[in-house]
C-alpha positions as CSV (number, residue, x, y, z in Angstrom):
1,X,147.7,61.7,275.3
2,X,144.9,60.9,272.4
3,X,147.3,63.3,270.2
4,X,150.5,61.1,271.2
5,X,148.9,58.4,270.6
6,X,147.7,59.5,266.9
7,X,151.0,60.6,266.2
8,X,152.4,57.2,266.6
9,X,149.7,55.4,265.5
10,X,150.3,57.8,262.0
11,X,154.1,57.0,262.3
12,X,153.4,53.4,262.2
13,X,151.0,53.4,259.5
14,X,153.4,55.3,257.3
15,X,156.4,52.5,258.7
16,X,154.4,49.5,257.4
17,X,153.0,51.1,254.3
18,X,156.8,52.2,252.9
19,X,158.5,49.1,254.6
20,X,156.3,46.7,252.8
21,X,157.9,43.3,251.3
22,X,155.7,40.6,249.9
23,X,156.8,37.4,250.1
24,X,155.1,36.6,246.8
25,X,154.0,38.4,243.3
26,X,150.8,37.2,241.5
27,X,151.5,37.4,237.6
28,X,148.9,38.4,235.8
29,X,149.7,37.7,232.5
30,X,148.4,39.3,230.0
31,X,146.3,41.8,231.1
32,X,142.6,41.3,229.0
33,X,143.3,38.4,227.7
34,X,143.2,36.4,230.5
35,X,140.2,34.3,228.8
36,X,142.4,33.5,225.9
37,X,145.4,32.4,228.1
38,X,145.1,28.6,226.6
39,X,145.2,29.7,223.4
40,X,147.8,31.9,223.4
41,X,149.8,28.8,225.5
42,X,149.9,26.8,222.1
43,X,152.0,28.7,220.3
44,X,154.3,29.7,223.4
45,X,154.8,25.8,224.2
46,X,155.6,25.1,220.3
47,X,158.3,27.5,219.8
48,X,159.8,26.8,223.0
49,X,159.7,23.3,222.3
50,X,161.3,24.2,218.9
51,X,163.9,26.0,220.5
52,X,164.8,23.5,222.8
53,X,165.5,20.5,220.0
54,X,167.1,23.1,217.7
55,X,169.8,24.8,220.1
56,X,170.4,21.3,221.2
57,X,170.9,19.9,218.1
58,X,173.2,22.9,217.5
59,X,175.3,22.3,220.4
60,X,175.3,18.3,219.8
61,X,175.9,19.1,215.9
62,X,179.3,21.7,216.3
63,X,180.5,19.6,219.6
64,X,180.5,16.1,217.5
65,X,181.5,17.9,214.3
66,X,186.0,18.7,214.7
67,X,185.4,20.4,211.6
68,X,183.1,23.3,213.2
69,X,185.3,24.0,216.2
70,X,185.9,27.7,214.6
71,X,185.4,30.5,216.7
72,X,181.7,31.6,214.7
73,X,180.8,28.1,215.5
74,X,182.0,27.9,219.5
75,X,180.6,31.8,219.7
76,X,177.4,30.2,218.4
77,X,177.6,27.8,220.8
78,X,177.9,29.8,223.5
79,X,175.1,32.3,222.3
80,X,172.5,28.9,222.3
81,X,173.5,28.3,225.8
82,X,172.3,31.6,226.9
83,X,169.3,31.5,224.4
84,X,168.2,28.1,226.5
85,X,168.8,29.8,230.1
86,X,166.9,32.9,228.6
87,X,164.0,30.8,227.6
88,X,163.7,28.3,230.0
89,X,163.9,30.9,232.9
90,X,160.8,32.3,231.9
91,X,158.7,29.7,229.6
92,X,157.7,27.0,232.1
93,X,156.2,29.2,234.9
94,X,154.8,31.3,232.1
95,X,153.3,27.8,230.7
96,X,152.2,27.3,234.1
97,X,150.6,30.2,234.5
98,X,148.3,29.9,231.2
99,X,147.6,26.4,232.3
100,X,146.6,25.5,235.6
101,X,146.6,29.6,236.9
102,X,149.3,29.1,238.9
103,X,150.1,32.8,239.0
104,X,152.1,33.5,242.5
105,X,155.9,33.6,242.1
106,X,158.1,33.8,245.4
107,X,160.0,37.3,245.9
108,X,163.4,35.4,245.7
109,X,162.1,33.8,242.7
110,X,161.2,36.3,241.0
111,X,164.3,38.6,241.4
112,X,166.2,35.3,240.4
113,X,164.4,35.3,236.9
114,X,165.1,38.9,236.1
115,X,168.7,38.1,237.0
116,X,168.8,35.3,234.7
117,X,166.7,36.3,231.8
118,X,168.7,40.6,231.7
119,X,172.0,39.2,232.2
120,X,172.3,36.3,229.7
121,X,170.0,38.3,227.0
122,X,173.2,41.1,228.1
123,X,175.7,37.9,227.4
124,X,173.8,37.0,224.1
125,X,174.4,40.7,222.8
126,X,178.4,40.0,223.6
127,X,178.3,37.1,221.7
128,X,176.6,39.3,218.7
129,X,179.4,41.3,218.9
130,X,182.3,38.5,219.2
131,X,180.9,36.6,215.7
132,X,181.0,40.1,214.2
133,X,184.4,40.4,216.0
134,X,184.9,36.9,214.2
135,X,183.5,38.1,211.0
136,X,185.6,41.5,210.6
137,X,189.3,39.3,211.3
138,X,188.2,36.4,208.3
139,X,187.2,39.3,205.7
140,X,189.1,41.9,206.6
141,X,192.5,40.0,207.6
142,X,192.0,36.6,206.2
143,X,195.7,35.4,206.6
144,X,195.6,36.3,209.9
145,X,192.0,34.5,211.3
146,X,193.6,31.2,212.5
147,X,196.4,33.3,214.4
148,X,194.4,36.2,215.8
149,X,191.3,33.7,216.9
150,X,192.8,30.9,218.7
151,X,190.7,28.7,220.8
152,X,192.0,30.2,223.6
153,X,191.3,33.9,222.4
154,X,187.6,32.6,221.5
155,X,187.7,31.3,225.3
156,X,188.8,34.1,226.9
157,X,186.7,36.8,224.5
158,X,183.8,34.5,225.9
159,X,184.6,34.6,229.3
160,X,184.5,37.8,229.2
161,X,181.6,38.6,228.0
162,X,179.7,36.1,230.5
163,X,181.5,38.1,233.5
164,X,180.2,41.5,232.3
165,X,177.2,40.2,232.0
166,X,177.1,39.0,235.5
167,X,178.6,42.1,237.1
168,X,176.8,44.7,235.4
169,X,173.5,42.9,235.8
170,X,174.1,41.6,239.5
171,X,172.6,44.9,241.1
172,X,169.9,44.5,239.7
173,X,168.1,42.1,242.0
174,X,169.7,44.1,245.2
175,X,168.2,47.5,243.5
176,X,165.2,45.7,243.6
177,X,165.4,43.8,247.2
178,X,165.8,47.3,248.8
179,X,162.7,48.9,247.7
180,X,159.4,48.9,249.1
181,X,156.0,47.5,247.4
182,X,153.5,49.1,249.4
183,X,151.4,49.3,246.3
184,X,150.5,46.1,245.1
185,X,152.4,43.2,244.4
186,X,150.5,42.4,241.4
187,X,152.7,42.1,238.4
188,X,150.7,42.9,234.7
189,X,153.2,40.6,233.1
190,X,154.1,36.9,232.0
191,X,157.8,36.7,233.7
192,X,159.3,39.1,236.5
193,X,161.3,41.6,234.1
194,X,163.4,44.7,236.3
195,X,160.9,47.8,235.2
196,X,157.9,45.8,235.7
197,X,158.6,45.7,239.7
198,X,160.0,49.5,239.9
199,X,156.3,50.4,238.8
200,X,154.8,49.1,241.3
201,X,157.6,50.3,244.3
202,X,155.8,52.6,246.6
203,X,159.8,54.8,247.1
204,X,162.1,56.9,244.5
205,X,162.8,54.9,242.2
206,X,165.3,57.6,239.8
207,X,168.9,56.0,240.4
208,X,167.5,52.6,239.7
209,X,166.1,53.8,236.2
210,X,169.0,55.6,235.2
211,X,171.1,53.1,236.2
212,X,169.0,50.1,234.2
213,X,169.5,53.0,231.3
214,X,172.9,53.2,231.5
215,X,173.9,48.8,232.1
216,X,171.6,49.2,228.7
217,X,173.8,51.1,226.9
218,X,176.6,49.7,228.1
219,X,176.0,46.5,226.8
220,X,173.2,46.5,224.2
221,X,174.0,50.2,223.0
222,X,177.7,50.0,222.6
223,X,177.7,46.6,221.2
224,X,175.0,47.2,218.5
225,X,177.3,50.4,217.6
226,X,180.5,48.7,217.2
227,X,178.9,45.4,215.3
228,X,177.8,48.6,213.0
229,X,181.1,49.8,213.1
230,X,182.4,46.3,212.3
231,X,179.8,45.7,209.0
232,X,180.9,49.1,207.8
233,X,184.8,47.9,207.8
234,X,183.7,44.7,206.3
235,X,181.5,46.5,203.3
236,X,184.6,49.0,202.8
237,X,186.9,45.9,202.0
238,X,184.1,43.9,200.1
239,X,183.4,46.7,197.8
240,X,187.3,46.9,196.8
241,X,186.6,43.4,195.4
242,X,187.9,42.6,192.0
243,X,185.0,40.5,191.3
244,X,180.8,40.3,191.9
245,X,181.1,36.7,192.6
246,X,183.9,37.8,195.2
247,X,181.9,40.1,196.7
248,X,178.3,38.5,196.8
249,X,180.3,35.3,198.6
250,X,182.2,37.0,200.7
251,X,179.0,39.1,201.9
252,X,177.1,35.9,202.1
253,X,179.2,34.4,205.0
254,X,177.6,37.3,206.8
255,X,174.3,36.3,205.9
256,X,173.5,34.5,208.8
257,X,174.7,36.8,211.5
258,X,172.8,39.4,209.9
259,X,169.7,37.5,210.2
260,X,169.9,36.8,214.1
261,X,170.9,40.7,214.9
262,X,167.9,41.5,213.1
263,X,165.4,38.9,214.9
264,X,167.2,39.4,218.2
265,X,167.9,43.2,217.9
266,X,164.4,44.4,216.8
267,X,162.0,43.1,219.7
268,X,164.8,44.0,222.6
269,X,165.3,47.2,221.2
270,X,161.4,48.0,220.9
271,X,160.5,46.7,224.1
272,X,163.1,48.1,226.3
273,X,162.0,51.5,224.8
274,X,158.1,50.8,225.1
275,X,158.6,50.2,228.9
276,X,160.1,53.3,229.6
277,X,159.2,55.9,227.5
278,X,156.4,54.2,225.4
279,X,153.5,55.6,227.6
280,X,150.7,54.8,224.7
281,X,151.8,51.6,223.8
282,X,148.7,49.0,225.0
283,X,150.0,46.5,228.1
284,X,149.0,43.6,225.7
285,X,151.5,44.9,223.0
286,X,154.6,45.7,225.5
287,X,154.3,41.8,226.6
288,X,153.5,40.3,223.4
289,X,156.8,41.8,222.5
290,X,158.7,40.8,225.3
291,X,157.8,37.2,225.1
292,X,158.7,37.4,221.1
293,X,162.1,38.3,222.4
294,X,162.5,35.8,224.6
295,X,161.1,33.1,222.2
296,X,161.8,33.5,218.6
297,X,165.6,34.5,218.7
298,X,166.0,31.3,220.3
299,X,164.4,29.0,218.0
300,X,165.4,31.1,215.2
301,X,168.7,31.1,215.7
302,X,169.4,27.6,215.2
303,X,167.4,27.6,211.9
304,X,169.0,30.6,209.9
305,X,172.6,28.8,210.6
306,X,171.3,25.6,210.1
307,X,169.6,26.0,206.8
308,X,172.1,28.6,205.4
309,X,175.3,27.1,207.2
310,X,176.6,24.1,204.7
311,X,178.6,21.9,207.2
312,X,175.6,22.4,209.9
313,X,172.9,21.4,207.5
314,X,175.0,18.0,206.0
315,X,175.3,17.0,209.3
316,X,172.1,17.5,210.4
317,X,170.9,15.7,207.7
318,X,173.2,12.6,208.5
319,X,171.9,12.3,212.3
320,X,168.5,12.7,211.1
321,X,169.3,9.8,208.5
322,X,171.0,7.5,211.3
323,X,168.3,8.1,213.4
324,X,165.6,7.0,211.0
325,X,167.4,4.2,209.7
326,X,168.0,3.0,213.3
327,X,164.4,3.2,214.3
């Protein structure tokens, strides 16, 4: 009877520990730097806030403008919505965290902010690749531009990208719902990100990795491959230039796209390989990273196009005018 009655007693043990599910996570942060959590907040707040005025002055600026309502311009339009959802899916309860320690986040919560932030910074890649897209038809087949990218191509090129985003990333929080967290449901991190809660699942956790690998590559791989693929088409035809003035302006309406691959491309790149294969890197430099990526591209962005983009910057300049004159 006593044996029995271990038996079950083990059974049950072993039931609750691997059938966990915690209704909240507690956030940690960053880990060791806890005491300069207000600190660190002051930066954080300023470039979101910077981020916020500049993709909205972006959006306002090519939406009142007739004469930007090109495809570069809408695809720019649409990567600034998904740099705000990014950013403000993560930034306020990371702000709240550093401010008044507010570090639980609600299971559904949480799941909902790695759906958001992995599947618009997937959509944000698409749009990388449609202004390359963009970029390859106006060098490469000038004459044709106006008829190959009509608004309603540039709509529908759009759409799709938002719908793969959204079906190769809605898994993710299911992947996530089935497993078990008999470990801890402390999370060493500012924002709920996919690989941060498969390290601390208590079950086998394999398919879910390769399959996060593989959505990767599906999205972020291939499209960094083809915009290559794209720039080397485009340097092939601006090398057969007549001219160096030809060449240097026709590379120079690149310039910009360039500049927001590299910002956006370098952080993503570096910390979706730190987390999974990056087994040295320090936990304070994996998140510094990650919050880099999901801060600077944003308010960068706006910037690079609006300082090096002529009709963006004049009109800038002219609401900026009104509104001083006005006040």
């Amino acid at each position: 009877m006593k044996k029995n009655l271990r038996h079950l007693t083990l059974v049950m043990s072993v039931y609750n520990k691997s059938d966990v599910h915690p209704s909240t996570f507690i956030l940690i942060g960053i880990p060791g730097l806890e005491a300069a959590h207000m600190w660190i907040s002051i930066p954080f707040c300023t470039v979101y806030i910077l981020a916020l005025v500049g993709n909205c002055s972006l959006l306002f600026i090519i939406k009142t403008d007739s004469s930007l309502h090109e495809p570069m311009y809408l695809f720019l339009c649409m990567l600034a919505v998904a740099d705000l959802v990014v950013c403000t899916t993560a930034v306020p309860k990371l702000l709240s965290l550093f401010w008044f320690h507010d570090r639980e986040i609600s299971f559904e919560a949480c799941l909902t902010q790695i759906f958001l932030i992995h599947s618009c910074s997937t959509m944000e890649s698409g749009f990388f690749l449609a202004m390359a897209f963009d970029r390859y038809v106006a060098i490469c087949n000038p004459l044709r531009h106006s008829a190959i990218l009509t608004h309603t191509v540039t709509g529908r090129i759009g759409l799709a990208v938002v719908l793969r985003g959204i079906a190769l990333l809605s898994p993710h929080p299911f992947l996530l719902n089935w497993l078990p967290y008999c470990k801890t449901n402390i999370i060493s991190h500012t924002y709920c990100e996919f690989m941060a809660l498969i390290k601390i699942a208590c079950a086998e956790t394999r398919f879910r990795r390769v399959y996060s690998l593989v959505v990767a590559f599906l999205t972020g791989g291939v499209d960094f491959i083809l915009i290559i693929c794209s720039y080397v088409l485009i340097l092939n035809t601006v090398f057969h230039l007549p001219s160096k003035d030809a060449r240097l302006k026709t590379l120079g309406t690149c310039g910009s796209h360039v500049c927001v691959i590299l910002v956006s491309y370098t952080p993503a790149f570096f910390s979706f390989l730190t987390h999974r294969f990056g087994h040295k890197v320090t936990p304070p430099v994996h998140i510094f990273v990650a919050n880099i990526y999901l801060l600077v591209p944003p308010m960068v962005n706006p910037i690079i196009y609006g300082v090096r983009t002529k009709n963006i910057r004049n009109r800038f300049l002219k609401v900026f005018r009104f509104a001083k004159f006005t006040n």
